[in-house]
Structures are given as C-alpha cells and as structure tokens.
C-alpha positions in Angstrom: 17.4 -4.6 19.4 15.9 -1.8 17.4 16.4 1.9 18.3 14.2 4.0 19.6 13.8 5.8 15.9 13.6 2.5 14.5 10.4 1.8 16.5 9.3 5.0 16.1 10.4 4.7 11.9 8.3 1.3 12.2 5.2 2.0 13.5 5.0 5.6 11.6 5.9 3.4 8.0 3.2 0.5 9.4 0.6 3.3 9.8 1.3 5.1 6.5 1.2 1.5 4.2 -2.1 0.2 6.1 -4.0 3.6 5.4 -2.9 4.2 2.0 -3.7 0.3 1.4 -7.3 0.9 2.8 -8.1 4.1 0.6 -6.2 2.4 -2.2 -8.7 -0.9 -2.5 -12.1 1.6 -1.6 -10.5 3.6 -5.0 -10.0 0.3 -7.3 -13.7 -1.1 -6.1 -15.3 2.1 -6.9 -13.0 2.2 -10.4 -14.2 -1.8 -10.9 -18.0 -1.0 -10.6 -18.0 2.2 -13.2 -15.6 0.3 -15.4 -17.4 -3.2 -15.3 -21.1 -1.7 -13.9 -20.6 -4.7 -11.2 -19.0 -5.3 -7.6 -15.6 -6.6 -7.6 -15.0 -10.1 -6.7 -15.4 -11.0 -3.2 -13.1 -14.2 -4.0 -11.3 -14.0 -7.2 -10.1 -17.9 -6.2 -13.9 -19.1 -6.3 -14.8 -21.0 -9.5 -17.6 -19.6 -10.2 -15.9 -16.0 -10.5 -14.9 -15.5 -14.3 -11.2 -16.1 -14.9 -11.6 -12.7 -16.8 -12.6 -11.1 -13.5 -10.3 -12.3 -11.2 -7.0 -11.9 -13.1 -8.3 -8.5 -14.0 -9.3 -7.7 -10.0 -5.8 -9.0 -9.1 -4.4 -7.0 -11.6 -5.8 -3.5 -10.6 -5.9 -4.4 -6.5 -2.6 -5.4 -6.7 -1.3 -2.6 -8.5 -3.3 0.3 -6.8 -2.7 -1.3 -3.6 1.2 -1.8 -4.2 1.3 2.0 -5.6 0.0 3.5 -3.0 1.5 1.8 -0.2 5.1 2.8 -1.9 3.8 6.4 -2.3 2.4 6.3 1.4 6.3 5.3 2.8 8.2 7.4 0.6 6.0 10.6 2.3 6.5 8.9 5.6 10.2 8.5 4.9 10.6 12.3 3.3 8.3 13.5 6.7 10.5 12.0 9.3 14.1 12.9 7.3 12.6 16.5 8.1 11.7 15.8 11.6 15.0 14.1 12.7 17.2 15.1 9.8 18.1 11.7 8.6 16.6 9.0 6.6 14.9 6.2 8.7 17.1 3.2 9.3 15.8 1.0 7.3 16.4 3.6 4.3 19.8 4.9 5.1 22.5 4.0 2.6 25.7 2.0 3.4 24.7 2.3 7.4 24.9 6.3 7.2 
C-alpha cells in the first residue's frame, strides 16, 4: 500500500501533468492556426484529414504535450523535495 507521501506525491504529479497537458494542446492549436491559417484536426485518423495534417498535428501535440507534462513533474518533484526534504518515491534513487 502506498504511503501517505506517495498519495500525496501522486495526486500533486497527476495535477501538475493534466494542467500543463491542457495549456500545452490550447498553445499547439493556437501555434497550428497561425502556422497553417486553419484549425487543427479534430481527428487526425479521419480519411478525409490530409495525411500531411495529421502526422504533422501528431507531431507538434505530441511533442508540446509530452514536453510539458515532463517540465510540469520535474517542478512538482523539485517543489515537494523542498517541502518534505526528499525526492518523491517514485523519484528516489536505489530506494533512498
């Protein structure tokens, strides 16, 4: 059973990754319209979306969404190592 800093590590890491995801995909549609003058792909998997467009959507999504959600965790992680004094579990080395 997880500690109670593992709960707490948890839910503060969950919290940081799904807001940093949602600020992440308004910054690439906002970057996709000035950079293609058109609204991103609502399903890049449709057919009728150009293969063009949906590799490049998956690209930049994937990558700005992926960035920021590691950014997002490692100021999460640095945040409570201040607070408690150690990395969270999940980032401790060799169980110290």
């Amino acid at each position: 059973m997880a500690s109670g800093g593992s709960k707490t590590w948890s839910v503060f890491s969950l919290v940081a990754a799904l807001g940093a995801a949602a600020m992440a995909k308004k910054a690439a549609d906002a970057t996709w319209k000035v950079a293609t003058g058109k609204k991103p792909p609502e399903n890049p998997a449709d057919p009728d979306v150009e293969i063009w467009e949906a590799v490049g959507w998956a690209v930049i999504s994937g990558v700005a969404v992926g960035v920021a959600r590691m950014l997002a965790q490692r100021k999460a992680a640095n945040y409570y190592a201040k607070s408690t004094g150690h990395l969270p579990p999940d980032l401790r080395k060799d169980g110290k």
